[in-house]
N, C-alpha and C positions, 0 to 999 in steps of 0.2 A: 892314548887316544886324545886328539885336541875336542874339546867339547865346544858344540856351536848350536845356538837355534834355529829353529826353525826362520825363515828370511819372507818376508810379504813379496809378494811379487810386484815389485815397481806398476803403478798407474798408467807408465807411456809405453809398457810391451803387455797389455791387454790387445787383448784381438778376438776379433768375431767374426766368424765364417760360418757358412752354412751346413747343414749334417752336421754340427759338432758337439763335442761331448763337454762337460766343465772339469773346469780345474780351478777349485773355490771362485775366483770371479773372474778366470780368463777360461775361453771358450777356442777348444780346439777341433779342429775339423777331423774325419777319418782317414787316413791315407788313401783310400777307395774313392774318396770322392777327389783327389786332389792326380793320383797318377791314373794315367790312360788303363784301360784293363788292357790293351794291348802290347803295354810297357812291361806290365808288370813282371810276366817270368824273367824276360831278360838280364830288367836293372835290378829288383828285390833282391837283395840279400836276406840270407836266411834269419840272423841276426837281427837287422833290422827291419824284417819283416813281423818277425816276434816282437821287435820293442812296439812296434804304433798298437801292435792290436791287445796289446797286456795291460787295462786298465790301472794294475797296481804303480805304472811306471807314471801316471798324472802327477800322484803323488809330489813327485821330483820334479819335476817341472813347474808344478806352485808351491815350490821352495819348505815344502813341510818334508824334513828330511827326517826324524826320528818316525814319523808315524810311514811314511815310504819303505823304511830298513825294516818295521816289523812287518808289513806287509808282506815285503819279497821274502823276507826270510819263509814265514809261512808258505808263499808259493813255491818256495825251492825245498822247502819239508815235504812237501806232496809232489811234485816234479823237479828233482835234482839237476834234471838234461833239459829243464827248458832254460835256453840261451841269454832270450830276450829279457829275464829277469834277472839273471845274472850279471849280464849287464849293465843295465841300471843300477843295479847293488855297487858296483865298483863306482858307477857315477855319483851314486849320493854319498858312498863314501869320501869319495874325493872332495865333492862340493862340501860335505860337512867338517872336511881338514880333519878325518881318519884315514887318513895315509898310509899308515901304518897295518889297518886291518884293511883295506884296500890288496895294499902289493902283497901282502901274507895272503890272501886269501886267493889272488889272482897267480900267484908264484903255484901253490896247491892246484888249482886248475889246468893249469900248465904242464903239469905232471898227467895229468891225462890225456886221451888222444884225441886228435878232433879239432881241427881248428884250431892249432899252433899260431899260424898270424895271426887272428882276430884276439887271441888272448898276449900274445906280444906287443903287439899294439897297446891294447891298453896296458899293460906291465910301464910300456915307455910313456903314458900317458899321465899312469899314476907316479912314476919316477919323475917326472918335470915337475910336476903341480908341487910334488913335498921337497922341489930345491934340488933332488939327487939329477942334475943336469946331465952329469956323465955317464950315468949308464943309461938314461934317457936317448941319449945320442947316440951312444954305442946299438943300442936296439934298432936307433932308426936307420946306421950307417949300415945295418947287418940287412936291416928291411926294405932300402929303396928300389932292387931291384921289381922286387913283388910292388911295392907302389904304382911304379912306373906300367908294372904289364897287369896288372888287375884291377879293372873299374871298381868292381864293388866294395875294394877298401879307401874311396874318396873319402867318407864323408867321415869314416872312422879315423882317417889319418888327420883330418882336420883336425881332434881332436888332440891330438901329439903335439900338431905344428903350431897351434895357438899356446900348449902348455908352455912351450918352448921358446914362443913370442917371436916366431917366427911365419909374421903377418901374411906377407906374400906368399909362400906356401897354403898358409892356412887357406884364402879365399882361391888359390887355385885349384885346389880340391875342392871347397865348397863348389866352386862353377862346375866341376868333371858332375859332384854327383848331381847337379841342378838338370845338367845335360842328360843325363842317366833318369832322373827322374827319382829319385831315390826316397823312400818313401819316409823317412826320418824328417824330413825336408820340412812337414808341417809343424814342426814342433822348434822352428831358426828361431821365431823372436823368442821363446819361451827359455830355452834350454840355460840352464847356467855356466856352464862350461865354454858356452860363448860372451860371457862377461865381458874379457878384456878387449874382446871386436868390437864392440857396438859403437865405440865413439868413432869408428871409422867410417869413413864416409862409404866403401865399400859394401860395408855393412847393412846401410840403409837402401843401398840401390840394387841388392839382390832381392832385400826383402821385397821391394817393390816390382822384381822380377818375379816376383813367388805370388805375387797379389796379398804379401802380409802387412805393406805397409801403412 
């Protein structure tokens, strides 16, 4: 395991919205207040409908990644099948550069049934982040079809497509799920896995399509 700190959240991705919860000094809104309720069944994925309303996941998003991992851990000790923290468990693994216990752990879940894309997806997600490009790719060449025909994996695949620094993909998924409404959405300036976007100009004029800027 690469050991890494806990990270402050940069000064200029604070943000404050109304109804929101904190994340040490950035203030995040609820996805209830942010998608229509008449969106909601359509574009919510299951997934990320568990990630917004799973406090333990703040955690990760103000960069406190050791106190985040024992969190979830606990929550997945008491519910093993909730999604939404599992999740995030792969995300701070990844941002903390445990790579290692990320793909072991996501490879394990994989083996289960249930949502085979969403956990390939991020298999290829944590495969970019730790360098292993080519089976990164190989997941994603095996997965474009389902890309192409299933909204609800926009905003996950973004994820992939940034691993992979593949900019242009990435924000065209970002806009699918913007479009969709996707309730992940409240948490663009915050999230770390969108690092290597931010200096893009893109970047800053979705946020301000989101009203985060």
């Amino acid at each position: 395991m690469v050991a890494a700190s806990s990270q402050p959240v940069p000064s200029n991705m604070k943000i404050g919205l109304p109804s929101s919860v904190g994340v040490g000094s950035v203030r995040i809104s609820s996805w209830k207040t942010w998608m229509p309720a008449a969106v909601e069944p359509m574009a919510a994925s299951r997934a990320m409908t568990e990630l917004v309303t799973n406090h333990d996941a703040l955690a990760y998003f103000a960069r406190r990644y050791d106190q985040a991992i024992e969190e979830l851990q606990k929550t997945l000790a008491m519910n093993p099948e909730f999604l939404g923290a599992r999740l995030v468990l792969w995300w701070v693994y990844v941002a903390k550069g445990a790579y290692e216990e990320a793909i072991t752990d996501i490879r394990r879940e994989a083996e289960r049934p249930g949502l085979r894309t969403v956990k390939k997806l991020m298999l290829g997600y944590a495969c970019a982040a730790s360098g292993n490009k080519e089976e990164a790719n190989g997941i994603l060449w095996e997965l474009e079809p389902k890309l192409a025909a299933e909204d609800r994996l926009a905003l996950l695949s973004a994820l992939l497509f940034t691993a992979l620094d593949v900019k242009d993909r990435a924000f065209q998924q970002l806009h699918r799920a913007y479009e969709l409404r996707e309730p992940g959405l409240v948490f663009l300036k915050v999230a770390p896995w969108l690092d290597p976007l931010r200096s893009d100009p893109r970047y800053g004029a979705l946020l301000e399509k989101l009203g985060l800027g």
